[in-house]
C-alpha positions in Angstrom: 91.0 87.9 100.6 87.7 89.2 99.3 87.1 92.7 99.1 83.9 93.8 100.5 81.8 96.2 98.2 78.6 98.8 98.8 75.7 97.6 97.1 72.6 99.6 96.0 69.3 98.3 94.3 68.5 100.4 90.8 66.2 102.6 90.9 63.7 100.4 88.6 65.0 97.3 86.8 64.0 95.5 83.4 62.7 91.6 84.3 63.5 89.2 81.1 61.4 85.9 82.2 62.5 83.5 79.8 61.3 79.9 78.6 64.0 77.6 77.3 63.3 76.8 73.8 67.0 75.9 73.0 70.1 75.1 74.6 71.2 78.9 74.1 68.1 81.6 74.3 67.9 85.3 73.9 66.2 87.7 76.5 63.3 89.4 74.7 63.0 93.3 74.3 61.8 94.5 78.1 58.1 95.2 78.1 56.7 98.7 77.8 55.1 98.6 82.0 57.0 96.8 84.6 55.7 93.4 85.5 53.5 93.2 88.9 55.7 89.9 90.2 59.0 91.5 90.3 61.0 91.6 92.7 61.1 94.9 95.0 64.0 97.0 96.3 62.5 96.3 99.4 62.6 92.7 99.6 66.1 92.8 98.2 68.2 90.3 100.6 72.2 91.5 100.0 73.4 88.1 101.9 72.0 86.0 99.2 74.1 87.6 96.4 77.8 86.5 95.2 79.3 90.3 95.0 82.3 90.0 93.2 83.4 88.7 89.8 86.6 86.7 91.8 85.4 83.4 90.2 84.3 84.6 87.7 85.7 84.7 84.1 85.3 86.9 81.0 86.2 88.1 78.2 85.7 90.5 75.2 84.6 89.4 71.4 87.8 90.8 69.4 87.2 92.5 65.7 83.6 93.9 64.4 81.7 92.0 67.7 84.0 94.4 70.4 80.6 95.5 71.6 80.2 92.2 73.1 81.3 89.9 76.1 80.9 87.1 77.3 80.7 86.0 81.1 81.0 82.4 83.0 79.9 82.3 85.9 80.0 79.2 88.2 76.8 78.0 89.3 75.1 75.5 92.0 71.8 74.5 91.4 69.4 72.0 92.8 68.5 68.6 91.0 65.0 69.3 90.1 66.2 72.8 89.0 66.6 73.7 85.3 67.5 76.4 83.0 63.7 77.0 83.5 64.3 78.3 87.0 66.5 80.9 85.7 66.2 84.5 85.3 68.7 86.9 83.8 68.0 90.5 83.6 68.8 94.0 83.3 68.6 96.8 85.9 69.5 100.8 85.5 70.9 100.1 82.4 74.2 98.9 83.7 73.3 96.0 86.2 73.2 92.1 85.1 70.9 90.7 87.9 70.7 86.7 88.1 68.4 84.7 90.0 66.9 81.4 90.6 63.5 80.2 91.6 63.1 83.8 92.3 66.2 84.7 94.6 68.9 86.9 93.7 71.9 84.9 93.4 74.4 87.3 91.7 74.1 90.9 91.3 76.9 93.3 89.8 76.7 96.8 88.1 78.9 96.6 84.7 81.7 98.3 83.9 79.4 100.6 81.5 76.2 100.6 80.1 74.7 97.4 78.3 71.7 96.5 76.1 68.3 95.2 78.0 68.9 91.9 75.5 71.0 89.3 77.2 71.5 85.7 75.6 72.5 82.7 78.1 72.9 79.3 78.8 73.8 76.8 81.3 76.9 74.6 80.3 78.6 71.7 81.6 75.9 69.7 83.6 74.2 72.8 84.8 77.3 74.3 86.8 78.1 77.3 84.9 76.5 79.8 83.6 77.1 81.9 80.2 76.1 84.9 79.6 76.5 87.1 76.1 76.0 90.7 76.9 75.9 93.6 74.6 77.8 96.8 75.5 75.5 100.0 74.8 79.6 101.4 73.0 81.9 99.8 71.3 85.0 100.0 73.5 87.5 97.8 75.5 86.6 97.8 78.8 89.6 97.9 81.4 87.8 95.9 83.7 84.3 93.8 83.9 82.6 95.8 87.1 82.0 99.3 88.3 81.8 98.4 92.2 82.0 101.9 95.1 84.8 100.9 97.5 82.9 102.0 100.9 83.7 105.3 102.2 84.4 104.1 105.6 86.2 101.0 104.5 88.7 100.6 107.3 92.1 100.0 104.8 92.0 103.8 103.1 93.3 106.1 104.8 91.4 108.0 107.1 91.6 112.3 106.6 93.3 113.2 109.6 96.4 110.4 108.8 96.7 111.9 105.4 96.8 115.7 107.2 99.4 114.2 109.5 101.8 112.7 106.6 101.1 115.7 104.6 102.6 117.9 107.2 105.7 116.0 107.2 106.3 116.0 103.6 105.9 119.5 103.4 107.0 121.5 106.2 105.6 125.2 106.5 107.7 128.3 106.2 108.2 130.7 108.4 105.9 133.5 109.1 105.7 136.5 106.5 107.0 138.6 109.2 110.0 136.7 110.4 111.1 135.2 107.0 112.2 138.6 105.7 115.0 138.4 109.0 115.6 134.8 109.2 114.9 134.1 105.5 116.2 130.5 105.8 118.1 130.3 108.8 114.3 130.0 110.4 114.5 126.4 111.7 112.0 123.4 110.8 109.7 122.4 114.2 110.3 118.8 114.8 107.4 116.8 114.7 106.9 113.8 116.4 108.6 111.0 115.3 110.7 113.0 113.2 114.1 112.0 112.8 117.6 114.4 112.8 117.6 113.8 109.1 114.6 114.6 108.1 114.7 118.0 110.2 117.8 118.6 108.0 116.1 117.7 104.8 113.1 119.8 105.4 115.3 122.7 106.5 116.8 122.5 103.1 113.3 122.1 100.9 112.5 125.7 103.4 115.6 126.8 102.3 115.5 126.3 98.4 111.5 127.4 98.6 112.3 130.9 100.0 114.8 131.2 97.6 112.9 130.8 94.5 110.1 132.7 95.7 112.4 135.6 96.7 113.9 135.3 93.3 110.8 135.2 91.2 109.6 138.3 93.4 112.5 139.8 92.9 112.6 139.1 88.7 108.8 140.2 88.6 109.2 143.2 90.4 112.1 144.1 88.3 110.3 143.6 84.8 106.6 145.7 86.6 109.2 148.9 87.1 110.6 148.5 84.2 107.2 148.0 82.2 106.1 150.9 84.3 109.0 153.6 83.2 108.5 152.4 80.1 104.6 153.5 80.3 104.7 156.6 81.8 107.1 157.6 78.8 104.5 156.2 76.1 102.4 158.5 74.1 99.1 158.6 74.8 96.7 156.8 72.9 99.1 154.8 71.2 99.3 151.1 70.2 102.8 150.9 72.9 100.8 152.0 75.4 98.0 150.2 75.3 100.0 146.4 74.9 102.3 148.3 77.9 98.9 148.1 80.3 98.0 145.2 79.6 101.6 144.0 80.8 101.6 145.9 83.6 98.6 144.1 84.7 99.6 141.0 84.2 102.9 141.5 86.2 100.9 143.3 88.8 98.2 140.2 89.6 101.5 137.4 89.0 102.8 139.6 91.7 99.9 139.4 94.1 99.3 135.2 93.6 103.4 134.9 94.6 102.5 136.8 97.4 99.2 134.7 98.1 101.2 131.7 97.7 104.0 132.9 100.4 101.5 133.2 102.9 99.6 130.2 102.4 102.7 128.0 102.2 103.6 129.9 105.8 100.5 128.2 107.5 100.6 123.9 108.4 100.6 121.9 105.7 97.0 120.5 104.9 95.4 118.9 101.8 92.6 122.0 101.6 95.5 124.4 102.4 98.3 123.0 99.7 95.3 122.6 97.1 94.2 126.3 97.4 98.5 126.9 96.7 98.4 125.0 93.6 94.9 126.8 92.4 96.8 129.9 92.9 99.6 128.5 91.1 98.2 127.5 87.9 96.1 130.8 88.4 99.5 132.4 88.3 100.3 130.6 84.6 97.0 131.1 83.4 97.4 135.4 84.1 100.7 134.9 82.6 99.2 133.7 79.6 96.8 136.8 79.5 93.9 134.8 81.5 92.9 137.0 84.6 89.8 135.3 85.5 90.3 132.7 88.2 88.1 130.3 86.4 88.2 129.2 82.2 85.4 130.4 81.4 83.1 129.6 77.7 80.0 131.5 76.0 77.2 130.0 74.2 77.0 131.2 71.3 72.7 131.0 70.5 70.3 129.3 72.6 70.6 126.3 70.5 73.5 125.3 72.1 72.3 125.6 75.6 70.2 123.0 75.4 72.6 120.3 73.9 73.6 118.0 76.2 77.2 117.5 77.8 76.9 114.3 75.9 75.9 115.3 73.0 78.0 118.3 72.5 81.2 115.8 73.0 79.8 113.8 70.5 79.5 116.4 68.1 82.8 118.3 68.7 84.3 114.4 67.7 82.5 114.9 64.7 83.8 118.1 64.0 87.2 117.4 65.0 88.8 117.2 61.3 86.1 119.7 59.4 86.0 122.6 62.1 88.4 122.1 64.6 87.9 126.1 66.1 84.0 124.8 66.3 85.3 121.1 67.8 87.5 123.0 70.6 84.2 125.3 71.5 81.8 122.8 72.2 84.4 120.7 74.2 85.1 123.7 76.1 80.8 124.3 76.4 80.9 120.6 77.7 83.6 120.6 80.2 83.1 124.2 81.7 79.2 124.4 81.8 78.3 120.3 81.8 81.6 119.5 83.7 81.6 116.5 81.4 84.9 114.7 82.6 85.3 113.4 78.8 85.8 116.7 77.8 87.8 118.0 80.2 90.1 114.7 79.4 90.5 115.2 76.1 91.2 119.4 76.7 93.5 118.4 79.6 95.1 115.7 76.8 95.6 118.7 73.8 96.4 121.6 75.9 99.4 119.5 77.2 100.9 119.6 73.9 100.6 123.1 73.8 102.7 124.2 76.6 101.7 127.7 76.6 98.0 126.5 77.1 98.5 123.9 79.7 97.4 125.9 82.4 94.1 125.7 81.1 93.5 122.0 81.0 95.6 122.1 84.7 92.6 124.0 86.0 89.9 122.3 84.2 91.4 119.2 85.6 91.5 120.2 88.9 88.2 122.1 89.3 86.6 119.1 87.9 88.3 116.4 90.1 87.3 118.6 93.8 83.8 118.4 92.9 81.5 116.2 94.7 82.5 113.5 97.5 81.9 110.2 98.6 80.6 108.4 95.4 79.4 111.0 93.4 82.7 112.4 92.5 83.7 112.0 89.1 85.9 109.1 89.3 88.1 109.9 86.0 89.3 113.2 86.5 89.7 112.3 90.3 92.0 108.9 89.5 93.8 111.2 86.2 95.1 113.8 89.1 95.9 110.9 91.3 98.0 109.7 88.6 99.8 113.6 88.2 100.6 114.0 91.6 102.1 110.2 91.4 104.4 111.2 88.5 105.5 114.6 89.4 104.4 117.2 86.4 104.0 120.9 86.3 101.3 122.1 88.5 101.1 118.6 90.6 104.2 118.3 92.0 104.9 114.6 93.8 102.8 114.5 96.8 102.6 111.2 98.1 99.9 112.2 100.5 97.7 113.9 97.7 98.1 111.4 95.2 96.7 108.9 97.7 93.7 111.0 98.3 92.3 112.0 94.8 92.7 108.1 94.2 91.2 107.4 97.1 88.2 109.6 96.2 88.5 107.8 92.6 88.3 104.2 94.3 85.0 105.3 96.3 83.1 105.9 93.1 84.6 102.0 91.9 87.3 103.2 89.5 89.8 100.4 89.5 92.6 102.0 87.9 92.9 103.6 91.4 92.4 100.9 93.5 95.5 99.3 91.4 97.4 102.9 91.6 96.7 102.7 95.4 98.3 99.5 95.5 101.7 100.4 93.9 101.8 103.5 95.9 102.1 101.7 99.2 104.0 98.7 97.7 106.8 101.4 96.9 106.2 103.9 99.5 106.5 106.8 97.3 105.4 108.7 94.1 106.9 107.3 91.0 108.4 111.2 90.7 109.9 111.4 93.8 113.6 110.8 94.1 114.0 112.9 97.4 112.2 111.2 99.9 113.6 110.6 103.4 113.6 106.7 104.2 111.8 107.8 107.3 108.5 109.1 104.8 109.1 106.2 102.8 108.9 103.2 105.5 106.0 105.1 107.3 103.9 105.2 103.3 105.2 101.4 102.5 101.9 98.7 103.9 102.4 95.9 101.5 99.4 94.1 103.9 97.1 97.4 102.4 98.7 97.4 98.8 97.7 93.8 98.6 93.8 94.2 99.7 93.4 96.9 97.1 94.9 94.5 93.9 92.5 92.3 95.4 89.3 94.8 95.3 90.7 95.6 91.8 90.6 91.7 90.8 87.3 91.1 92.4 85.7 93.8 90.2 87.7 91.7 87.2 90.6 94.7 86.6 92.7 92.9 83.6 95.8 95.1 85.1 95.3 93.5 88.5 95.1 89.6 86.4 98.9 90.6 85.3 100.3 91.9 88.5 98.8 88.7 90.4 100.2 86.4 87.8 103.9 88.3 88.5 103.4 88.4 92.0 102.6 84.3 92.2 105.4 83.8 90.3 107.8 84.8 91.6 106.6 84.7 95.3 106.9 88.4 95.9 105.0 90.7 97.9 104.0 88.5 100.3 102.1 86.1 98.0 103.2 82.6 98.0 104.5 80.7 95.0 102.9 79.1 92.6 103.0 78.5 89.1 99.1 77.2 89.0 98.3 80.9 90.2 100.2 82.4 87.9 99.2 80.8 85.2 95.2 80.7 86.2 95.6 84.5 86.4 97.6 85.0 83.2 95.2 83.1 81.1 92.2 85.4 82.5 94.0 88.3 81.4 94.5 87.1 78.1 91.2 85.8 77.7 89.6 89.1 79.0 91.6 91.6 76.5 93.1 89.0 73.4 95.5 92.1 72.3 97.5 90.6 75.0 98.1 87.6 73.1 99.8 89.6 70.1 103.4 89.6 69.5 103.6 93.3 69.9 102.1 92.8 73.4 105.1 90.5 74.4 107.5 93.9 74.8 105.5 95.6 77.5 106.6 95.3 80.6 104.9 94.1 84.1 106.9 96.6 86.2 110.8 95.8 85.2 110.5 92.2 86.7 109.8 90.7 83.9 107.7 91.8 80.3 105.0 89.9 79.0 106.7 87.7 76.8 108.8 86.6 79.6 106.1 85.8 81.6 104.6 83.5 79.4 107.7 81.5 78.5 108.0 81.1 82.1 104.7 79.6 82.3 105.0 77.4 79.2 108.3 76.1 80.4 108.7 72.2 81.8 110.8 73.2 84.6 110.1 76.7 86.4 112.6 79.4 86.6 114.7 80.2 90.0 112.9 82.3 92.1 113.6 86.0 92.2 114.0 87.4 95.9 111.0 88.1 97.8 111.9 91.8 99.0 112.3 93.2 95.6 110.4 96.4 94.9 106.9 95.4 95.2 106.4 98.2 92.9 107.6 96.4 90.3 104.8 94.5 89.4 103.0 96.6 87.4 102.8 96.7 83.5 104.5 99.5 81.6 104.4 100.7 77.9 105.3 103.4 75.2 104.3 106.3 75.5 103.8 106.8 72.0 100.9 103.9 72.1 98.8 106.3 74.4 95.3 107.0 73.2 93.4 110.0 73.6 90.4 108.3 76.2 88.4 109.8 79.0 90.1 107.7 81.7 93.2 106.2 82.2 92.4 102.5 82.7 94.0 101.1 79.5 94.4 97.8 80.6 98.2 97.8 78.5 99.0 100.7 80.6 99.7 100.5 84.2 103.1 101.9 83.7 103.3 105.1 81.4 107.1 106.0 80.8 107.7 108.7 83.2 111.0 111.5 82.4 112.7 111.5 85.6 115.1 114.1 84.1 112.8 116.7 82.9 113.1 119.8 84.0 110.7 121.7 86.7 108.4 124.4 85.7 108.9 128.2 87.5 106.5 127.5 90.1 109.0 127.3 92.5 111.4 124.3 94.7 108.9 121.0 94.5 105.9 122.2 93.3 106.7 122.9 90.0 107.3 119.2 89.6 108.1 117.2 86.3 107.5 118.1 82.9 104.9 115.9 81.2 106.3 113.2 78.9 105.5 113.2 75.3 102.4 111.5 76.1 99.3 113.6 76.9 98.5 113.5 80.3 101.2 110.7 81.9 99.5 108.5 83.8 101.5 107.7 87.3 104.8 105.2 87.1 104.0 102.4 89.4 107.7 101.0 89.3 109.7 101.8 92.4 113.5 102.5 92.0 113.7 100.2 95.0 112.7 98.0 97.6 110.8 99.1 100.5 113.0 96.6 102.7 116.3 97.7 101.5 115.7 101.1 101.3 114.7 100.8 105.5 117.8 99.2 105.7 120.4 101.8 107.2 118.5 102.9 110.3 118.2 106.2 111.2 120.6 107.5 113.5 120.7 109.0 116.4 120.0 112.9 116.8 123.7 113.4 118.7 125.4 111.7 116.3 126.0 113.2 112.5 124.8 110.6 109.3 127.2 111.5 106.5 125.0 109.4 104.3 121.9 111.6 105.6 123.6 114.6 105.6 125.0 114.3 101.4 121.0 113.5 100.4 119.9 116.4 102.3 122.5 118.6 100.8 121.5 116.6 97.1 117.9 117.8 98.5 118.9 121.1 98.8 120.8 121.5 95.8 118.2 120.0 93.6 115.8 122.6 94.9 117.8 125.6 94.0 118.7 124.5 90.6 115.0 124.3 90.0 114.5 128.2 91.6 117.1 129.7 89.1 115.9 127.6 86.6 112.3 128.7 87.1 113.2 132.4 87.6 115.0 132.1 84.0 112.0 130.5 82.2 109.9 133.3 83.6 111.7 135.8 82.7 112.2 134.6 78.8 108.3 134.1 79.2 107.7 137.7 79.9 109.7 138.9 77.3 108.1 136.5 74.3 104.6 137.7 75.5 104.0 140.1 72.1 105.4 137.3 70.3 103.2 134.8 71.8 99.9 137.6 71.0 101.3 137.5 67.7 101.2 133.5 67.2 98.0 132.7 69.1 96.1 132.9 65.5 98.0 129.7 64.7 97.1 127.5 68.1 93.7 125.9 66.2 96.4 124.7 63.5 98.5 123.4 66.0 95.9 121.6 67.9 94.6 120.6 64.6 97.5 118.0 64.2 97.5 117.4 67.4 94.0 116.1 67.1 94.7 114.2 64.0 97.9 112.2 65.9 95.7 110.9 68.8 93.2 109.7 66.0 90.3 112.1 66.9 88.7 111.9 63.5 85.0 112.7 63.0 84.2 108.8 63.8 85.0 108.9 68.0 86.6 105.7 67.8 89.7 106.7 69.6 87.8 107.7 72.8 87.3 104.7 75.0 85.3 104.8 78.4 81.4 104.7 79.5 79.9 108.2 79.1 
């Protein structure tokens, strides 16, 4: 299966014309005007070029040389054809063009930026092809290429089929008007296709959801006419007073975005439409927290700093990190807010979260940042890092299978392969990684191994290390629909190893490819004389993606560490206030959980009790949906409760703000954010 890519000619491109001298040469500097004989965008021919990096093998220079790789590239030439007849160059900075006697013969755009100089040679009779490139960074790429999926490419999933499923996983509420009658006795309109079950499981998420928002309602408008007696009895001009206001408006606008929210959640279901809930949501925890501006918002302080780069003021605020961190926090904020410099919003998103009572203002940086631009010029790393939230369930993103497929859909499209790899596990297990209440009816509808496969391919093709492991598991084993073989396994194995050599370290034998197998296990599999029983071919296809500590996570400004498919996800952490589903899973210790790929079970066996007839009662059904329901109210009283203490602490959270810089000082310092950047990975 190849996977077909979008390919554009650079604006202008660098020609090396080389002489061989030597059996390995080096590209010289490219010259100060373009040269008249090169080649065109217009008579660029796309059907001459090998696309893909499928064949292709590579791999990084460990220790002080991590700046370099090294590709292999198999190639045919003709008899009277020589090292002569090749040309390697370097276009828009990124792209490694190769040609021979003058024709394009393989074209990619790299993973990041690279250095005009590139040193090759032709190896083993003539056939292959090696290639020493310079990366413009020292960092460890996740994957070799930085290949667009097209937009219109007929295995993602069209808008309208992701408005239809999103309907079905979250059924409206009632009208404003008839809810305060019917409250939750309002039934749930069957859709088609809907099954008895899931009508009773969605009238039990309805259910739970107008109870928590008539119970934070109720708790807020019990503190605003408290807040309120107590002003009107405050003497004027006085300090009481003044904090008293300032309360009174804060209760007054949380008021208004609950209301806001009511009504939004009362019309269909729709990606737009649940999006604008959650804005209002983390709008909600941003007033709570004394922001009432919808937007975080971030002054220059001279007109020096307007002119600095987004670039260059992340660069600097690195720099800064240990001497000034106050200074550090203010030019990340300048970079994110007025650049939109995903980097920075990464990294804000990535310290806030340890702060808990300023998340909501890396949750809104995050999201603002991820809903701009479409088609390929979104900004693929905040759009695959929300992917990832609504995947795993944490405050602010609950688990919506629907929306986690689009923002990493929308990733994909600008060639991020973290996402096409997310994509994959997501319909390999039919479900987010945070979502232990789906109906088996959402589930078998979401589950497409056929689809989950093409997109581990698109992420191989483009040389994803992550997708080199879950192919070497999947060929081992037979699973997912992939036959077996150990000679598969193995070839895949040894690229991944030979891409990243961390993998080869004994600590790297303990992580995990999904909970099939770890690492270690893998290669003892490989190396031993007679291979090991099969393991059945319906297990969770899910499973085959790699996993790790939390407490390895690195501060980075994307999430394709290639040791990370798997982030540890706490199933049993508890929801925020925002209400029955959408207040989700509290973030693990990590900042910024990436999306847990492993399934709790198989796609088959979870189809396997079919659902019943509408006449005819499912016990089985019938205890989830009241689990469901449940669930769902635990989360509104615990929610109403968490507001309520957070109201209360507010002067004592005015009086400890002074010490949030020293807080996210050592924050800083644990994820290794010293002055020299080297704990940031990804292109800029």
């Amino acid at each position: 299966m190849v996977c077909p890519s979008q390919w554009t000619w650079p604006a202008s491109t660098t020609t090396v014309n080389q002489t061989p001298v030597a059996p390995k040469q080096s590209a010289p500097p490219p010259p100060s005007q373009p040269p008249v004989a090169s080649t065109p965008s217009s008579n660029y021919q796309p059907k001459n070029m090998t696309p893909t990096a499928t064949n292709i093998e590579w791999r990084q220079l460990p220790g002080e040389e991590e700046a370099t790789f090294e590709i292999r590239m198999p190639i045919i030439l003709a008899p009277s054809q020589g090292s002569g007849d090749i040309e390697v160059s370097v276009g828009d900075k990124q792209v490694v063009i190769v040609k021979a006697s003058g024709m394009v013969i393989w074209q990619c755009r790299m993973y990041s930026e690279i250095e005009n100089e590139i040193e090759w040679t032709l190896e083993r009779n003539k056939s292959v092809l090696v290639m020493e490139v310079t990366k413009s960074q020292a960092e460890t790429w996740p994957a070799l290429l930085n290949v667009p999926l097209k937009a219109d490419d007929q295995h993602l999933i069209s808008r309208s089929e992701l408005e239809s499923r999103i309907a079905r996983e979250l059924p409206s509420l009632p009208p404003t008007a008839d809810s305060e009658k019917k409250k939750s006795e309002e039934p749930v309109p069957e859709l088609r296709e809907t099954s008895y079950e899931e009508v009773e499981a969605n009238r039990a998420q309805v259910a739970a959801e107008l109870l928590g928002i008539e119970m934070e309602t109720a708790a807020i408008t019990e503190k605003l006419e408290e807040m309120m007696k107590s002003l009107n009895e405050a003497a004027e001009g006085s300090e009481e007073k003044e904090t008293l206001t300032q309360h009174v408006k804060i209760a007054s606008r949380m008021l208004e975005l609950v209301r806001e929210t009511r009504n939004l959640r009362s019309e269909t279901a729709t990606i737009e439409n649940f999006l604008k809930v959650q804005i209002a949501d983390i709008q909600k925890a941003r007033v709570n927290i004394g922001e009432i501006g919808p937007y975080e918002t971030e002054e220059f302080q001279d007109d020096a700093e307007k002119q600095i780069t987004g670039i260059q003021l992340f660069r600097a605020a690195l720099q800064l990190s240990n001497q000034d961190l106050g200074t550090a926090i203010h030019l990340l904020r300048l970079a994110a807010i007025h650049h939109h410099h995903a980097p920075s919003v990464v990294v804000l998103f990535n310290i806030y979260t340890d702060v808990p009572s300023s998340y909501p203002r890396g949750a809104s940086l995050m999201l603002q940042n991820a809903l701009r631009g479409e088609g390929q010029d979104v900004e693929a790393r905040t759009n695959s890092r929300v992917g990832d939230l609504f995947n795993s369930g944490t405050r602010h993103f609950p688990p919506i299978f629907s929306l986690a497929v689009h923002f990493h859909q929308r990733a994909a499209i600008a060639g991020d392969t973290h996402s096409m790899v997310s994509l994959a596990m997501l319909f390999f297990s039919g479900e987010c990684s945070g979502d232990e209440i789906i109906t088996p009816a959402l589930k078998k509808l979401n589950t497409d191994v056929k689809r989950a496969n093409y997109f581990i391919q698109c992420a191989v093709d483009r040389g994803s290390i992550v997708s080199y492991l879950i192919r070497a598991a999947q060929y081992i084993d037979g699973a997912d629909g992939m036959p077996k073989s150990m000679d598969m396994a193995r070839k895949y194995y040894e690229r991944a190893i030979t891409a990243e050599s961390s993998l080869s370290s004994i600590e790297s034998k303990k992580m995990r490819i999904g909970t099939r197998m770890t690492l270690g296990d893998l290669e003892k599999r490989l190396n031993a004389d007679k291979p090991a029983a099969a393991v059945v071919v319906s297990e969770s296809p899910a499973k085959a993606a790699t996993t790790t500590s939390a407490s390895t996570r690195k501060v980075v400004e994307d999430d394709d560490d290639i040791i990370e498919l798997r982030p540890s996800t706490n199933r049993n952490a508890q929801p925020s206030s925002a209400g029955p589903r959408f207040g989700g899973m509290v973030p693990s210790a990590s900042a910024g959980s990436t999306s847990g790929y492993s399934g709790p079970t198989s796609p088959t066996s979870a189809m396997g009790g079919t659902v019943a007839a509408p006449a005819k009662r499912n016990n089985a059904f019938t205890a989830s949906a009241n689990k469901r329901k449940a669930t769902w109210e635990r989360v509104a009283r615990w929610g109403v409760g968490a507001y309520a203490v957070y109201v209360l602490a507010f002067p004592l959270r005015l009086i400890v703000l002074p010490f949030f810089y020293e807080k996210a000082a050592m924050i800083m310092d644990l994820f290794g954010l010293g002055g020299s950047g080297g704990g940031i990975e990804g292109g800029f």
